[in-house]
DOTILO-434055 format. One record per atom (N, C-alpha, C): residue number from 1; atom name; x, y, z. Coordinates in steps of 0.02 Angstrom, whole numbers. Example, Ala and Ser with C-alpha at 12.3 -4.5 7.8 and 13.67 -1.06 7.14 Angstrom:
// DOTILO-434055
PT num atomo      X      Y      Z
PT   1     N    660   -284    390
PT   1    CA    615   -225    390
PT   1     C    660   -165    390
PT   2     N    642   -112    354
PT   2    CA    684    -53    357
PT   2     C    645      2    394
This chain:
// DOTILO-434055
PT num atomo      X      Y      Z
PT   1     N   1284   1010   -574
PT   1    CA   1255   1074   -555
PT   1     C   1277   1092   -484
PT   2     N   1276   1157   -456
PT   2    CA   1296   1197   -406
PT   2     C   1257   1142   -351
PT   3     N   1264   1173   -289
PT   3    CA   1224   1130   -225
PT   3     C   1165   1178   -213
PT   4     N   1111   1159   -214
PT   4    CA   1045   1184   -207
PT   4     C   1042   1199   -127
PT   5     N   1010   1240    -91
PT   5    CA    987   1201     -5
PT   5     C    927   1186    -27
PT   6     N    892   1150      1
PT   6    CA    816   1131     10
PT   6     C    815   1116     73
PT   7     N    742   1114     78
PT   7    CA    715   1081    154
PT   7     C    663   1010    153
PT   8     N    665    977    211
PT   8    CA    633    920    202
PT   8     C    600    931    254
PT   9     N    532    915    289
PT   9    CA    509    902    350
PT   9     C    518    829    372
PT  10     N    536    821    432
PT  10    CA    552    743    473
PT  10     C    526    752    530
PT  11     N    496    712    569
PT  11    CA    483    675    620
PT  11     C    500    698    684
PT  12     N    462    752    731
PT  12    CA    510    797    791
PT  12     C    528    750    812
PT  13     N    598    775    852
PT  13    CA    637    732    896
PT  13     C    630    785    937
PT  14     N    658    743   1007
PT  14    CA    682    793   1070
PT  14     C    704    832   1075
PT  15     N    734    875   1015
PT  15    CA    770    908   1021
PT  15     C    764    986   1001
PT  16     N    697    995   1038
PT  16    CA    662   1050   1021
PT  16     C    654   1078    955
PT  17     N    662   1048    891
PT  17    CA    652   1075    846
PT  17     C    585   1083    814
PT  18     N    572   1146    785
PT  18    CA    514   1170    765
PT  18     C    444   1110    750
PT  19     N    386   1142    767
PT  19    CA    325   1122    753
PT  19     C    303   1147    698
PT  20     N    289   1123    649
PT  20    CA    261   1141    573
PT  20     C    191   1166    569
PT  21     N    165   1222    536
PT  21    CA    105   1240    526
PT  21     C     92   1244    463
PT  22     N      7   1258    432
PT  22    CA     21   1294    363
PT  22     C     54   1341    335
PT  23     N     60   1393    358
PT  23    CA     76   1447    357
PT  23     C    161   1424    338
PT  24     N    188   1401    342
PT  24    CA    271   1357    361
PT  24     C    286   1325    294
PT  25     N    226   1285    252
PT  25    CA    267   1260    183
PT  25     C    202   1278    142
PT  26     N    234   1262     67
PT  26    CA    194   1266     50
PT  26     C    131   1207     15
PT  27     N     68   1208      6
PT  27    CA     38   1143     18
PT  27     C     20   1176    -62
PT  28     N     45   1098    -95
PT  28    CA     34   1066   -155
PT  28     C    -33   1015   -168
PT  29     N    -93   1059   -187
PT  29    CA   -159   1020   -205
PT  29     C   -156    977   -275
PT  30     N   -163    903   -267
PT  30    CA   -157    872   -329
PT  30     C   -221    826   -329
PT  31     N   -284    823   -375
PT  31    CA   -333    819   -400
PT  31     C   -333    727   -426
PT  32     N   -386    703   -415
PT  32    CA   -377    648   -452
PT  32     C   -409    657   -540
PT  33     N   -432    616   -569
PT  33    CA   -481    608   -625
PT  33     C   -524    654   -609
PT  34     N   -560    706   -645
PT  34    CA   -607    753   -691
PT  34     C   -564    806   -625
PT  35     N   -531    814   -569
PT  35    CA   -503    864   -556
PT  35     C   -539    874   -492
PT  36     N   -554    908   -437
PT  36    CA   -588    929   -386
PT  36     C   -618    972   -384
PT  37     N   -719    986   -383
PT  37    CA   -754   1018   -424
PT  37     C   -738   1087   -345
PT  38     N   -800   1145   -369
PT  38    CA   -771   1177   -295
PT  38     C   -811   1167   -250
PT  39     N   -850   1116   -220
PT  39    CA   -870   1093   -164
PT  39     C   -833   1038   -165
PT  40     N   -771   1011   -179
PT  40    CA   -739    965   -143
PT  40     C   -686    984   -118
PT  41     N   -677    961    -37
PT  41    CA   -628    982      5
PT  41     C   -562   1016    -10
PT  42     N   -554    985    -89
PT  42    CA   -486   1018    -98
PT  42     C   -491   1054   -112
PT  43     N   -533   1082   -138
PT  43    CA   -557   1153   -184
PT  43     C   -551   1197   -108
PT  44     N   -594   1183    -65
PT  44    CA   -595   1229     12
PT  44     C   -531   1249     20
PT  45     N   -505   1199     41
PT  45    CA   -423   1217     64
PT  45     C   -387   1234     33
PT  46     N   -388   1236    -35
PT  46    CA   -356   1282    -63
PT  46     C   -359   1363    -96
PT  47     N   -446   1363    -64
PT  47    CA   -463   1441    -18
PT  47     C   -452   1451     25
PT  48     N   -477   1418     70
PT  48    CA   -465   1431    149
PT  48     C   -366   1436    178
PT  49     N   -333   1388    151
PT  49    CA   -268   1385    188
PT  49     C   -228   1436    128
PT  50     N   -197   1492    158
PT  50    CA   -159   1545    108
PT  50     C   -109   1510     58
PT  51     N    -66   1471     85
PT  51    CA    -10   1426     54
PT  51     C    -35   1390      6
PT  52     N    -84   1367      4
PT  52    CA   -117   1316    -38
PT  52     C   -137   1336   -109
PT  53     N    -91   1299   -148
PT  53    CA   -132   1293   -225
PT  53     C   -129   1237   -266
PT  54     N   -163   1230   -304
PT  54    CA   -185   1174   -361
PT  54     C   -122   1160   -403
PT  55     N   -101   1091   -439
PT  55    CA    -66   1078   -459
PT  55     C   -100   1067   -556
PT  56     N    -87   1132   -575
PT  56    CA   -158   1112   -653
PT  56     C   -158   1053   -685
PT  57     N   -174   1007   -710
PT  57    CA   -159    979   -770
PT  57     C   -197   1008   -854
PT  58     N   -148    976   -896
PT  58    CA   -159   1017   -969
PT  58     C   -261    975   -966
PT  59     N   -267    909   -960
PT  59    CA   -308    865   -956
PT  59     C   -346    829   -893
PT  60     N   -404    860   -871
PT  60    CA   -408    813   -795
PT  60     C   -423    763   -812
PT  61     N   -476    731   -866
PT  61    CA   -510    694   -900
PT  61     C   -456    617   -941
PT  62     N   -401    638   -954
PT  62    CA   -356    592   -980
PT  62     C   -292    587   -937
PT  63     N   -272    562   -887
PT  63    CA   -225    562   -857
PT  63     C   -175    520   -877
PT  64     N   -114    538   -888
PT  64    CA    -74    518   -922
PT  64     C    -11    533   -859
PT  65     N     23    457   -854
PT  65    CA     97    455   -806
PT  65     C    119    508   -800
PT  66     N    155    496   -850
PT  66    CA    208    561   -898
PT  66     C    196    632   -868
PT  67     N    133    651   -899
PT  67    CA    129    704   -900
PT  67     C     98    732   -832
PT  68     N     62    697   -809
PT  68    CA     33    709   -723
PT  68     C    102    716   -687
PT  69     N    121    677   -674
PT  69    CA    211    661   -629
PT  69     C    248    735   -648
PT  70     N    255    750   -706
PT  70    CA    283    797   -716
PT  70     C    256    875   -708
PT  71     N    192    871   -711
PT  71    CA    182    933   -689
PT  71     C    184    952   -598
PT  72     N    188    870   -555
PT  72    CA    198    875   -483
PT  72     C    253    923   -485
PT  73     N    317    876   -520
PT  73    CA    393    884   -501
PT  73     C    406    957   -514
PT  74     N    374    967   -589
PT  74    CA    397   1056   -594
PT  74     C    358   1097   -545
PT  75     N    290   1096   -514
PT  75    CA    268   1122   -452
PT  75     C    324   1140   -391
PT  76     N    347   1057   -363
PT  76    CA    374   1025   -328
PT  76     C    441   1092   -331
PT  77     N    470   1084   -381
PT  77    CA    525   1126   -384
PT  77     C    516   1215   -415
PT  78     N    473   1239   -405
PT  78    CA    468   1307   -408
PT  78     C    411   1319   -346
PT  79     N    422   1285   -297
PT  79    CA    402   1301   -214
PT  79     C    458   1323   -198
PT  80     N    441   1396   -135
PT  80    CA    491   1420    -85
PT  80     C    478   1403    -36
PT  81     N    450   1362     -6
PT  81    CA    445   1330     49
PT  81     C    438   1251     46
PT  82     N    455   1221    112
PT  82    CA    451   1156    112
PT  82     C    396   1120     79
PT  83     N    381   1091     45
PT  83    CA    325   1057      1
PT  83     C    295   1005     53
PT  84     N    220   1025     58
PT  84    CA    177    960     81
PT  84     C    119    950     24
PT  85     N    106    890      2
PT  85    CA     75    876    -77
PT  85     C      2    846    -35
PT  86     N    -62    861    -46
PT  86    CA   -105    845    -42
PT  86     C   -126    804    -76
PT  87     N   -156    748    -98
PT  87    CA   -185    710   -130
PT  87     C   -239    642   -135
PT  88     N   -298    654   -185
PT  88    CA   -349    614   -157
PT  88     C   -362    591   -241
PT  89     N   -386    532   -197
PT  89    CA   -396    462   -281
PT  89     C   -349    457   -338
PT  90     N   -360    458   -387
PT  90    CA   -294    451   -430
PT  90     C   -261    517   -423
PT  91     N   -251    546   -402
PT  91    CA   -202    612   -386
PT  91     C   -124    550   -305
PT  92     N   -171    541   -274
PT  92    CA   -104    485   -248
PT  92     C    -88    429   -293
PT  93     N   -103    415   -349
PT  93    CA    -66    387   -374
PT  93     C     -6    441   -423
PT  94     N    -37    494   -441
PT  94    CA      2    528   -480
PT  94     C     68    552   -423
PT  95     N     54    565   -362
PT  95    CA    120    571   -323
PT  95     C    185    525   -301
PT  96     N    121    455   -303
PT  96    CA    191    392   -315
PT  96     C    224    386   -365
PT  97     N    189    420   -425
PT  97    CA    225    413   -496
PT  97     C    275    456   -494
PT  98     N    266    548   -472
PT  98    CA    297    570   -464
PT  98     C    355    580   -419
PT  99     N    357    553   -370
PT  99    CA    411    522   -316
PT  99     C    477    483   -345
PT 100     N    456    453   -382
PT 100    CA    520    427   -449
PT 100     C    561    473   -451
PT 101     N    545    522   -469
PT 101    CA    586    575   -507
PT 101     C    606    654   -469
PT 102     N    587    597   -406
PT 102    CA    607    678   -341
PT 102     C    680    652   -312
PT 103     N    690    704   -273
PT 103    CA    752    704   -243
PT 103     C    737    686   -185
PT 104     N    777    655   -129
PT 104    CA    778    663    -65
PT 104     C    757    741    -40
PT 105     N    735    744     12
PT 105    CA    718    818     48
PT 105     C    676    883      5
PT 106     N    646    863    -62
PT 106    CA    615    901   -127
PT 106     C    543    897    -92
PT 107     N    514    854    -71
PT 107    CA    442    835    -31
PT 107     C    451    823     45
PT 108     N    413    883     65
PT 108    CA    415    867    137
PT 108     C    381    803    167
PT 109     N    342    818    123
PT 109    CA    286    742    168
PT 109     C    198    739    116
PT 110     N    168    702    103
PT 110    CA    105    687     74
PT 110     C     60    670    111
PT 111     N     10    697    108
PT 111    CA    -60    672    151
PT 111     C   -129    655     85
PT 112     N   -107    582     83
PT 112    CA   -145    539     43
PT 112     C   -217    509     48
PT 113     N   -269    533     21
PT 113    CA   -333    509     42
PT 113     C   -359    483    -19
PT 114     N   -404    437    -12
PT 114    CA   -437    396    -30
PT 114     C   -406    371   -105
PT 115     N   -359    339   -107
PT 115    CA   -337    312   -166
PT 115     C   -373    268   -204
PT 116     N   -359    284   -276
PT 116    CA   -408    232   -296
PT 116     C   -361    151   -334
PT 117     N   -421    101   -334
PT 117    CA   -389     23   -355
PT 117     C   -371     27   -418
PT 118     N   -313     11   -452
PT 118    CA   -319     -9   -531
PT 118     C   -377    -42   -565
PT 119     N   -410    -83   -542
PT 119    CA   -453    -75   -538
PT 119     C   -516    -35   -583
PT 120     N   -517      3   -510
PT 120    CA   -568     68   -535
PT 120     C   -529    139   -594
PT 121     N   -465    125   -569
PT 121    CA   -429    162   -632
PT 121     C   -443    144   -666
PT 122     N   -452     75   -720
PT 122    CA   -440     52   -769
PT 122     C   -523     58   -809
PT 123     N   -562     61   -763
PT 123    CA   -631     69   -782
PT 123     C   -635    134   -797
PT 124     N   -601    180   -791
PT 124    CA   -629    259   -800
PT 124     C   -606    288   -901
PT 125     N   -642    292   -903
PT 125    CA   -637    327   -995
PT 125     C   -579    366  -1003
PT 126     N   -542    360  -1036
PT 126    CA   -489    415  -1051
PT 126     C   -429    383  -1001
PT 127     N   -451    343   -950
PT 127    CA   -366    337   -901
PT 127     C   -300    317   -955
PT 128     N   -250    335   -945
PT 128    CA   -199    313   -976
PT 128     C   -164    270   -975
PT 129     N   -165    223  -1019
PT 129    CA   -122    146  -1002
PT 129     C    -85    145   -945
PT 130     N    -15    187   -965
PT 130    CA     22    211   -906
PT 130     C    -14    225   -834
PT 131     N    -38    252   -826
PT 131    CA    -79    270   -764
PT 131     C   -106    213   -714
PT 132     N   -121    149   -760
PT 132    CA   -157    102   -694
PT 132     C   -132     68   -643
PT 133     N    -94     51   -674
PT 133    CA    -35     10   -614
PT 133     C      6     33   -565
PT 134     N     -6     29   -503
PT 134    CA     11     78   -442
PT 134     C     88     67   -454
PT 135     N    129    111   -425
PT 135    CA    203    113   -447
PT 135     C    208     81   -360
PT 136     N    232     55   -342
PT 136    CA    239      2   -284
PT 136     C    292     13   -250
PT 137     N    311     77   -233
PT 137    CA    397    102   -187
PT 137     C    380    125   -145
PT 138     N    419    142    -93
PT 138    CA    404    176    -22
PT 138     C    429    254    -67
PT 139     N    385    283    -20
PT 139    CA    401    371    -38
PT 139     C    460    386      5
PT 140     N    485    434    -29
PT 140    CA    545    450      0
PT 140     C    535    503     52
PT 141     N    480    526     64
PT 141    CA    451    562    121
PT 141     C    399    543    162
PT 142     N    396    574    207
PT 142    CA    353    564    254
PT 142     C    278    569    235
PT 143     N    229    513    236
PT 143    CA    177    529    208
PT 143     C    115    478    267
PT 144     N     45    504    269
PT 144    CA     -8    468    305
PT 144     C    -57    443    245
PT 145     N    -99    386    262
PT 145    CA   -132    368    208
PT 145     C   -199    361    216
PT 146     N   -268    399    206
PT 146    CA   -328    406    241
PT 146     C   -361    334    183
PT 147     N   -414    317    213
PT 147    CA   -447    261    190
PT 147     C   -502    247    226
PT 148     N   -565    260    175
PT 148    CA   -626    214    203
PT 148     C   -646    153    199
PT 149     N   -691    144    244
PT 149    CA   -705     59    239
PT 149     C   -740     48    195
PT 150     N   -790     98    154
PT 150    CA   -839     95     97
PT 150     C   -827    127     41
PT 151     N   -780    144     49
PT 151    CA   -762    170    -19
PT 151     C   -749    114    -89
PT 152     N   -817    132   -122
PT 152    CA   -830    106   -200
PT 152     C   -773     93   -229
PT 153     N   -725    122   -228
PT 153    CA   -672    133   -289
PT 153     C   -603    107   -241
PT 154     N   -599     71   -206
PT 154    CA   -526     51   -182
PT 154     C   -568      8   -103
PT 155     N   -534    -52   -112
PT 155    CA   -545    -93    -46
PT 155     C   -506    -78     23
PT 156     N   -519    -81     95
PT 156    CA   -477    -75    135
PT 156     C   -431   -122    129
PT 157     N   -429   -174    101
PT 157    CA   -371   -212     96
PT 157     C   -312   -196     51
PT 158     N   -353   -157    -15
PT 158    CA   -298   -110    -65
PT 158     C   -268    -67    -42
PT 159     N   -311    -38      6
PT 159    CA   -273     28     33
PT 159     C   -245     25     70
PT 160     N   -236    -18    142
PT 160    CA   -169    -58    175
PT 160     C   -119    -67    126
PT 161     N   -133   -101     85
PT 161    CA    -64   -122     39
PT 161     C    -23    -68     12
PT 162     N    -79    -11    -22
PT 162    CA    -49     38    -45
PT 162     C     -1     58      8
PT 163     N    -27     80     72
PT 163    CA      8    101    141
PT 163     C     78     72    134
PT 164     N     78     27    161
PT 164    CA    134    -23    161
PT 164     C    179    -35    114
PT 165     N    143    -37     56
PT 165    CA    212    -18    -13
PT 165     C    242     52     -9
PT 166     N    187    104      3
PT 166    CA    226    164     16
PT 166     C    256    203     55
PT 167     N    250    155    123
PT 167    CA    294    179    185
PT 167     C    245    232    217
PT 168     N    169    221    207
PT 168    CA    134    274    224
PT 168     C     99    249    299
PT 169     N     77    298    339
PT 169    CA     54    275    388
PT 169     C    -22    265    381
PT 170     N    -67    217    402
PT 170    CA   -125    193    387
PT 170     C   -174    222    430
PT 171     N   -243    265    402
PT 171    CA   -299    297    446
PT 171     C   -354    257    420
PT 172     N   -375    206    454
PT 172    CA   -444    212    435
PT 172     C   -511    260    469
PT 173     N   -543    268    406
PT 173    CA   -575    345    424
PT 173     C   -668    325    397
PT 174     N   -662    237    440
PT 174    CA   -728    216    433
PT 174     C   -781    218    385
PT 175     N   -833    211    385
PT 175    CA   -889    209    360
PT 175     C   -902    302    294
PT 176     N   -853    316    250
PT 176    CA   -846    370    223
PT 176     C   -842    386    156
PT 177     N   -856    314    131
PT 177    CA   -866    321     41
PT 177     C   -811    334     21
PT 178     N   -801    374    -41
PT 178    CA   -737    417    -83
PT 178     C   -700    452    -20
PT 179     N   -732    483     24
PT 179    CA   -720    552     49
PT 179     C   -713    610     -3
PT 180     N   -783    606     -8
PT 180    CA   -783    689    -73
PT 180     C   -841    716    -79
PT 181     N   -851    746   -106
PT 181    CA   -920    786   -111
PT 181     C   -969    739   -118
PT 182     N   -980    679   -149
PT 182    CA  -1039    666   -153
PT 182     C  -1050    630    -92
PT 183     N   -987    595    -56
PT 183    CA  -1016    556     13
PT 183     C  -1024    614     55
PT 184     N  -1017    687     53
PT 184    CA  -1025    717    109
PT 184     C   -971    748    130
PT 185     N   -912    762     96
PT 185    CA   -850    783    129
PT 185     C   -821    827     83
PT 186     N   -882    893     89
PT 186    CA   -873    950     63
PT 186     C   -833    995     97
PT 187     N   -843    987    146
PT 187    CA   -795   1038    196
PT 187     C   -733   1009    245
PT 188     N   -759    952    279
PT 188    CA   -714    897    288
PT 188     C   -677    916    347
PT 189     N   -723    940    409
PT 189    CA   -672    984    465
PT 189     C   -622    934    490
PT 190     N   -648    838    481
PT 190    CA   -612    809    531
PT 190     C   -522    807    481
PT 191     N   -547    790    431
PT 191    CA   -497    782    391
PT 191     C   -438    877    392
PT 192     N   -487    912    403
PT 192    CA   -417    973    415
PT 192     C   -384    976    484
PT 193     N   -434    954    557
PT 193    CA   -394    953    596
PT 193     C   -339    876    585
PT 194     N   -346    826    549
PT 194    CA   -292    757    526
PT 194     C   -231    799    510
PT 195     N   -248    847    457
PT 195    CA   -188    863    429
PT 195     C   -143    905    445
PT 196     N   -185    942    502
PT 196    CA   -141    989    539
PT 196     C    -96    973    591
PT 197     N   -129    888    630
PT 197    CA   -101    856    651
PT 197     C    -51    817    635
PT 198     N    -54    808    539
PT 198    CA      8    775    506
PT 198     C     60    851    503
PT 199     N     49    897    498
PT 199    CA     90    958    508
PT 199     C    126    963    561
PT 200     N     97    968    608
PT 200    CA    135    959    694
PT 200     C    181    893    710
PT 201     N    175    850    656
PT 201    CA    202    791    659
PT 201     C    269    792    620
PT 202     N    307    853    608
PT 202    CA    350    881    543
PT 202     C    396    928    588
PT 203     N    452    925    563
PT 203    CA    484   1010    610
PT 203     C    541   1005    515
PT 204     N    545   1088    521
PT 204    CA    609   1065    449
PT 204     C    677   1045    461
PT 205     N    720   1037    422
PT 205    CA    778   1001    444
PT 205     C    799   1014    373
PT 206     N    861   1072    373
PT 206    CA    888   1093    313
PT 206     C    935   1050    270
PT 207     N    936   1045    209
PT 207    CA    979    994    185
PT 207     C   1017   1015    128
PT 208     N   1064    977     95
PT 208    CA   1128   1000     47
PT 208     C   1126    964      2
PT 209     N   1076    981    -59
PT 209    CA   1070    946   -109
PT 209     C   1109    948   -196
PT 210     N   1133    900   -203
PT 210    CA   1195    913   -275
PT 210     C   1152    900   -336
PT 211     N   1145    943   -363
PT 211    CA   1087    918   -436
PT 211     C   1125    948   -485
């Protein structure tokens, strides 16, 4: 196929290149299991921030590899702007799944919260065989990894690991349950100024992709 351009966000250097805002890419909301009701944070921000929308699935309730991964990638690739993928509990796992099947510079960067353990995947009704087993690669983009110390559904020691298999940078974000509506993180101001700060942490950097 012809050469695509895309853009990737990387890491400012000295060299005066751009500071990233919302407004700048576009932010890809991806849902874990039963989906994000609308008092959970993601539901906000994807009122509140203009760029921002939901990534559907046919099923929130049965998550399936396959078909989760693939509805990222076709998202992923009918964005006009640099892609930053939001994602909380099994929704970061559905972005490691879908990272397989991305390109270099296709994802600007992921801001990953509260992942959940196989574990607790494997306990949920409907999860999909496919689905439990964390896919264990570094992302090919730039990504941060939020984590509480009490969170029910994934240990801080899982969630280091996750970090570290995925090349993600590690927040612990203390004493905070899920981080979701029911611990309290309906609106979640600290977590939007995090991510705006993972934004400023981005400038784009155009690239020449052969597909």
């Amino acid at each position: 196929m012809s050469a695509q351009q895309r853009f990737t966000l990387q890491r400012v250097r000295e060299d005066g290149s751009t500071i990233m805002k919302s407004s700048d890419v576009d932010i890809l909301i991806v849902p874990g299991w039963s989906g994000s009701g609308p008092d959970h944070w993601q539901s906000r921000w994807e009122t509140r921030l203009k760029t921002a929308r939901r990534i559907e699935q046919a099923d929130w309730y049965k998550p399936s590899r396959h078909v989760w991964a693939g509805e990222i990638v076709k998202a992923v690739r009918s964005a006009t702007r640099p892609v930053v993928l939001v994602g909380h509990s099994a929704g970061c796992s559905a972005i490691a799944f879908a990272a397989e099947h991305l390109h270099p510079g296709e994802v600007a960067g992921a801001f990953l919260v509260a992942p959940a353990s196989e574990k607790a995947k494997g306990a949920v009704p409907g999860m999909g065989p496919d689905f439990i087993a964390h896919r264990r690669e570094k992302l090919p983009f730039p990504s941060v990894l939020i984590a509480s110390a009490t969170d029910p559904y994934c240990t801080p020691d899982e969630a280091k690991a996750l970090a570290e298999a995925w090349g993600s940078e590690f927040v612990d974000a203390g004493d905070s349950g899920h981080l979701n509506t029911e611990s309290g993180h309906g609106p979640w101001p600290d977590g939007l100024l995090r991510f705006a700060g993972f934004l400023k942490s981005l400038s784009v950097v155009p690239q020449t992709l052969s597909q």
